[in-house]
C-alpha positions in Angstrom: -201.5 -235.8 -127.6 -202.6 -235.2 -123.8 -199.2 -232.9 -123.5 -200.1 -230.7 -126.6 -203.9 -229.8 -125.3 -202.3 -228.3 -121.9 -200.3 -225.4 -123.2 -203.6 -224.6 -125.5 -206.0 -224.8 -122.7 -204.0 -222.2 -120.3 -203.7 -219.8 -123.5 -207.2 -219.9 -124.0 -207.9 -219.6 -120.2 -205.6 -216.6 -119.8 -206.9 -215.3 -123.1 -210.5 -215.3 -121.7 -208.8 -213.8 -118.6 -207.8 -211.1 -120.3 -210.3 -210.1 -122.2 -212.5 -210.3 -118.4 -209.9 -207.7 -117.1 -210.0 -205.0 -120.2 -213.7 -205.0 -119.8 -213.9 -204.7 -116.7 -211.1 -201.7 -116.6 -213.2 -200.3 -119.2 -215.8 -198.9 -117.1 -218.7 -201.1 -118.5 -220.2 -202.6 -115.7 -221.6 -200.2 -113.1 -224.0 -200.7 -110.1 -227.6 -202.9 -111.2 -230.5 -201.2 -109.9 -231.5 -203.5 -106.6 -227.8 -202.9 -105.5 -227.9 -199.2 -105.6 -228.5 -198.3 -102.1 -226.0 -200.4 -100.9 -223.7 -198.8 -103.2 -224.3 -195.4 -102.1 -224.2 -196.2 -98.5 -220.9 -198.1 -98.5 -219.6 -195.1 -100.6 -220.6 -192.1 -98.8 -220.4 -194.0 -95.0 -223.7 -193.5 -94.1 -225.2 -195.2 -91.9 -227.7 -198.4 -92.1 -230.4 -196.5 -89.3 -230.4 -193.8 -91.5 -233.8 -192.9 -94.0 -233.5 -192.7 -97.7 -235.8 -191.5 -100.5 -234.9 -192.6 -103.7 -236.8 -192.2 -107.2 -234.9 -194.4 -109.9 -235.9 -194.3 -113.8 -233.7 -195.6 -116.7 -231.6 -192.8 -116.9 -231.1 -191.7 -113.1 -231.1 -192.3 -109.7 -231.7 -190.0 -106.6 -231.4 -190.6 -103.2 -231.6 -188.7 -100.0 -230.0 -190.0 -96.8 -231.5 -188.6 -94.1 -231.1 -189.5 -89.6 -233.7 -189.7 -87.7 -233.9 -185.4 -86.5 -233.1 -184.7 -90.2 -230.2 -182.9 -89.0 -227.6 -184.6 -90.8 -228.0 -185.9 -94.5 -226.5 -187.0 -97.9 -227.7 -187.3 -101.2 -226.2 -189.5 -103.7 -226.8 -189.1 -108.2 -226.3 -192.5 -110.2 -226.7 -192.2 -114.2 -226.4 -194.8 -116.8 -223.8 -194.2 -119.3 -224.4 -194.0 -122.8 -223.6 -197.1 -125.4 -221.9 -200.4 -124.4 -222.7 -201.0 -120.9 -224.5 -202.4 -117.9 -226.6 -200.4 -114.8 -225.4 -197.2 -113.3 -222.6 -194.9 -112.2 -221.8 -192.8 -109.3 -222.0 -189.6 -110.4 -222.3 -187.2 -107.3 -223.0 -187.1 -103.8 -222.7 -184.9 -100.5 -224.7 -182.3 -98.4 -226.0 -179.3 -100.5 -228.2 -176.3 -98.0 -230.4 -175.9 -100.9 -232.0 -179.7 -100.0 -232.1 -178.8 -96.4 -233.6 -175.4 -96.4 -235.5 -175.6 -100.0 -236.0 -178.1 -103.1 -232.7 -178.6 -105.1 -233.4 -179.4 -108.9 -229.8 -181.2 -110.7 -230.4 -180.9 -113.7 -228.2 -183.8 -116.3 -228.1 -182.9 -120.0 -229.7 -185.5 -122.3 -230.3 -187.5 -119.0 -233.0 -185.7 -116.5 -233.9 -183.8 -113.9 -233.7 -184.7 -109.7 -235.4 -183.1 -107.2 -234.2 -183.8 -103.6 -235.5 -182.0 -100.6 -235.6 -182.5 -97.0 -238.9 -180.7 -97.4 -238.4 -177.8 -94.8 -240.9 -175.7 -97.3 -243.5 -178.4 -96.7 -243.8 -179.3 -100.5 -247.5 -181.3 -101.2 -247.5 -181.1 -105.0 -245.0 -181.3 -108.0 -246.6 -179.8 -111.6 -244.4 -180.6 -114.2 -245.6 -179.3 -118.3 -243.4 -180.5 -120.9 -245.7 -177.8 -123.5 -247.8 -181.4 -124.4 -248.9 -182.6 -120.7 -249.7 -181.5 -117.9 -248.6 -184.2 -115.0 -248.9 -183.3 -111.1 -246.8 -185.4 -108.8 -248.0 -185.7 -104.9 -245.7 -185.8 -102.5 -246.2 -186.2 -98.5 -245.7 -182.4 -97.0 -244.1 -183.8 -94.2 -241.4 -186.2 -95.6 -238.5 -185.6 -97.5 -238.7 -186.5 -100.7 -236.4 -187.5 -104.4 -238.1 -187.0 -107.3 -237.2 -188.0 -111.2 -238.1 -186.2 -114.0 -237.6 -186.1 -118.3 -235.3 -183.3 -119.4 -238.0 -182.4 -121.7 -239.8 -180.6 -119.0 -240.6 -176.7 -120.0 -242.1 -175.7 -116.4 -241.7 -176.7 -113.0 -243.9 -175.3 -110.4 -243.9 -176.7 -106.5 -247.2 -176.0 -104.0 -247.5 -175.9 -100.3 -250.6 -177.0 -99.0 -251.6 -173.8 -98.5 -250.9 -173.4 -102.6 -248.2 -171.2 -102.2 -245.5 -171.7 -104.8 -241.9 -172.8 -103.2 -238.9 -171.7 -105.0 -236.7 -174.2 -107.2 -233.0 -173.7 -106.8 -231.6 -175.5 -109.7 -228.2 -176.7 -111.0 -227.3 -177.5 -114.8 -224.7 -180.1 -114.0 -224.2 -181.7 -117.9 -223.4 -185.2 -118.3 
């Protein structure tokens, strides 16, 4: 009786087995959200005495990477994927001049908007009207700075303290 159980027990194992690896080729489990930095830093090389921003919501995450003169940087996009799965996926990453020099806006169909700067245009104030609301967003002038928003947003308008307005440069990515 003992002799007949075995063979059934190592099916079931490797069936479970299996099942574990097509999942997991699948694509379904991505990166939970306390684990993100660590993700993007072991994935882009940066290094662990470097700054980062990051704004998260349930859709995406944005972070800047930034040493210590703000002369060398990296920025990394995680989204969550639609249907059957779990936390979030790499999506982009790099330098872009725009985020050095100015404010870039990457903008994710049916996901969101980031806005990641280095904040050379001293940037103190977001205002963000989505034609219902009117929401302003603070940010420190002399920080850099990653900032989420809903793609539902009709106007975006960025102040310097002396209430200047600072030019968007933005980037319709899909997703």
């Amino acid at each position: 009786m003992k002799a007949e159980k075995i063979p059934v027990l190592i099916g079931l194992v490797l069936i479970i087995l299996l099942a574990f690896l097509i999942i997991w080729q699948a694509g379904i489990f991505g990166v939970s959200k306390d684990r993100l930095e660590q993700d993007a830093r072991k994935r882009q090389s940066v290094e662990n005495s470097w700054e980062m921003v990051q704004a998260v919501d349930d859709n995406i995450c944005a972070m800047l990477f930034y040493d210590e003169s703000r002369g060398k940087y990296t920025y990394s996009i995680y989204l969550t994927k639609e249907g059957l799965s779990y936390g979030y996926f790499y999506r982009q990453g790099g330098t872009d001049a725009y985020m050095e020099e100015g404010v870039k806006g990457l903008v994710f169909e049916n996901k969101g908007i980031a806005l990641l700067s280095l904040n050379e245009d001293k940037v103190c104030k977001i205002v963000v009207d989505n034609s219902v609301e009117e929401k302003t967003i603070r940010v420190d002038s002399d920080e850099p700075f990653a900032v989420v928003l809903p793609i539902d947003c009709s106007a975006i308008t960025m102040y310097d303290a002396q209430d200047n307005v600072v030019t968007l440069y933005d980037t319709f990515t899909g997703a």
